[in-house]
VMD Tcl script that draws the C-alpha trace (Angstrom):
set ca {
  {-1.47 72.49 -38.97}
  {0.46 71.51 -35.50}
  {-2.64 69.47 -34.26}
  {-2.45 67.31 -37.89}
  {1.68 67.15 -37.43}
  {1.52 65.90 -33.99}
  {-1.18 63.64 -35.23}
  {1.17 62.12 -37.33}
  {4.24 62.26 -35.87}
  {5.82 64.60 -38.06}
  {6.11 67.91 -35.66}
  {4.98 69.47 -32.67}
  {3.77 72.67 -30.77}
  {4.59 73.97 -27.43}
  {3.57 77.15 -25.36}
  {5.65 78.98 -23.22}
  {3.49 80.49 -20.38}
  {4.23 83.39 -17.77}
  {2.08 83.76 -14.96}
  {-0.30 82.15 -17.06}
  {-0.08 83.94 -20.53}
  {1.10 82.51 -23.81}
  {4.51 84.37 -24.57}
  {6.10 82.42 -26.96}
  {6.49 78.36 -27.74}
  {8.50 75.95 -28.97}
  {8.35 73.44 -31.43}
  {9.72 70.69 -33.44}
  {8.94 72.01 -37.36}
  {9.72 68.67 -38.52}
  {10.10 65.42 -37.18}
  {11.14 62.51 -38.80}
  {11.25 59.37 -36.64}
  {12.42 56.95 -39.72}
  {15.18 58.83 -40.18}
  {15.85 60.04 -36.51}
  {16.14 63.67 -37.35}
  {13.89 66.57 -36.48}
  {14.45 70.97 -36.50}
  {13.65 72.70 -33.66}
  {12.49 76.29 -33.22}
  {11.48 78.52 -31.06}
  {9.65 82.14 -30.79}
  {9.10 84.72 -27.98}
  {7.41 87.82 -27.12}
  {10.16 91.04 -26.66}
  {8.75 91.46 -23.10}
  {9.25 87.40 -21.81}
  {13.17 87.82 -23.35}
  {16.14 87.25 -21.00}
  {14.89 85.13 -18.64}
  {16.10 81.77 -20.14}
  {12.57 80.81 -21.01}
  {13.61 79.19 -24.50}
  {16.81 78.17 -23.25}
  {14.63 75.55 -20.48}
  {11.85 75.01 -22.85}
  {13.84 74.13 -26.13}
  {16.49 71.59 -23.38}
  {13.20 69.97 -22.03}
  {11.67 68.89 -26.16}
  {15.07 68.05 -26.89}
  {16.05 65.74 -23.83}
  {12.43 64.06 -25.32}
  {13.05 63.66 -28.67}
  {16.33 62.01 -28.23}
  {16.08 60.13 -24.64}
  {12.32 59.21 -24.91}
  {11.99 58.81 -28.82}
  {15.41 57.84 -30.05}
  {16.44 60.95 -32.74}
  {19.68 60.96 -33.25}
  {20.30 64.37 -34.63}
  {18.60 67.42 -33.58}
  {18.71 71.10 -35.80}
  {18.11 74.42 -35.18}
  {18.06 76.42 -38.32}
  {18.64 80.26 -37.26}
  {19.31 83.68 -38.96}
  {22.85 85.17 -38.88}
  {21.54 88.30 -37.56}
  {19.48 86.40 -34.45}
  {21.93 86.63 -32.32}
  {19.38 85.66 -29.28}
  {18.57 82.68 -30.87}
  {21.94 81.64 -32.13}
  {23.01 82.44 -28.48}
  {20.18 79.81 -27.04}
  {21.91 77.18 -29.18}
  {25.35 78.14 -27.61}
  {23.89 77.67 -24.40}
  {22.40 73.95 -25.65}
  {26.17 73.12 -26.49}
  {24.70 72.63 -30.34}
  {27.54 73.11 -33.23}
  {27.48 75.37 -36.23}
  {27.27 73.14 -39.14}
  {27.27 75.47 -41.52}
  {25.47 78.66 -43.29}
  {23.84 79.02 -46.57}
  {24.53 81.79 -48.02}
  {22.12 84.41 -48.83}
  {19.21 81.63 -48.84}
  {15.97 83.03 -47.01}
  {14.19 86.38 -48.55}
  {12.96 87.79 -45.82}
  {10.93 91.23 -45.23}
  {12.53 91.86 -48.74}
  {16.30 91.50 -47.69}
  {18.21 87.86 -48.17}
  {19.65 87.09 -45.17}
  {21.75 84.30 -44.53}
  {20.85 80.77 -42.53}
  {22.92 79.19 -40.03}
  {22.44 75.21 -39.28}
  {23.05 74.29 -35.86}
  {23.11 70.81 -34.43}
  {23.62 68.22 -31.74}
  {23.81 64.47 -32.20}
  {22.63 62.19 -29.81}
  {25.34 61.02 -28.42}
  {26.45 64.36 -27.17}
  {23.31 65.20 -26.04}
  {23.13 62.54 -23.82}
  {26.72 63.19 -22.53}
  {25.69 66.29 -21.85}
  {22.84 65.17 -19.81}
  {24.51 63.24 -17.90}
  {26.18 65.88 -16.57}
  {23.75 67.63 -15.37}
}
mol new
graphics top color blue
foreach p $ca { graphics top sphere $p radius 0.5 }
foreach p [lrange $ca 0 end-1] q [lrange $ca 1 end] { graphics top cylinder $p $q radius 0.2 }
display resetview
């Protein structure tokens, strides 16, 4: 499904390696260049956790999305409960935009669905500073 995205410009796929083993990836679930906006995501193995791995990964898509290909917004949609992934956007200096409420069904329990952003003209702010 990745393979036909990327084909047509619409998402992406990304490993994470550690000493040469797949542990998790990265990935743009949709990417809209008309429009400028795309969602990024991320998941990880328990074991590769806490050493930043989607923290450098998920900075290194998004510096290419919006200094190589021009988005100008960038979301992260997260669980409430995911408190490491809400914590890599914290990290990424995104904003909480908002949560709907009670939205996603899943493993039989609603659970509620935080949007995080960053526009491109903080991004690149950002990167300038670092």
């Amino acid at each position: 499904m990745y393979a036909d995205r990327t084909a047509a410009d619409t998402g992406r796929l990304y490993g994470i390696r550690l000493d040469g083993l797949l542990v998790g990836g990265v990935l743009f679930r949709v990417f809209d260049a008309d429009t400028g906006n795309c969602e990024a995501g991320c998941w990880l193995e328990p074991a590769a956790a806490g050493r930043g791995l989607v923290t450098r990964a998920v900075r290194v898509i998004i510096d290419w999305a919006v200094l190589e290909r021009g988005m100008r917004r960038v979301e992260w949609l997260v669980s409430s409960e995911n408190t490491a992934s809400i914590n890599v956007v914290k990290r990424l200096g995104m904003s909480l935009d908002g949560v709907q409420r009670r939205n996603d069904p899943y493993r039989g329990v609603r659970q509620d669905t935080e949007i995080w952003s960053v526009l491109a003209p903080e991004w690149r702010a950002a990167h300038r500073t670092r």
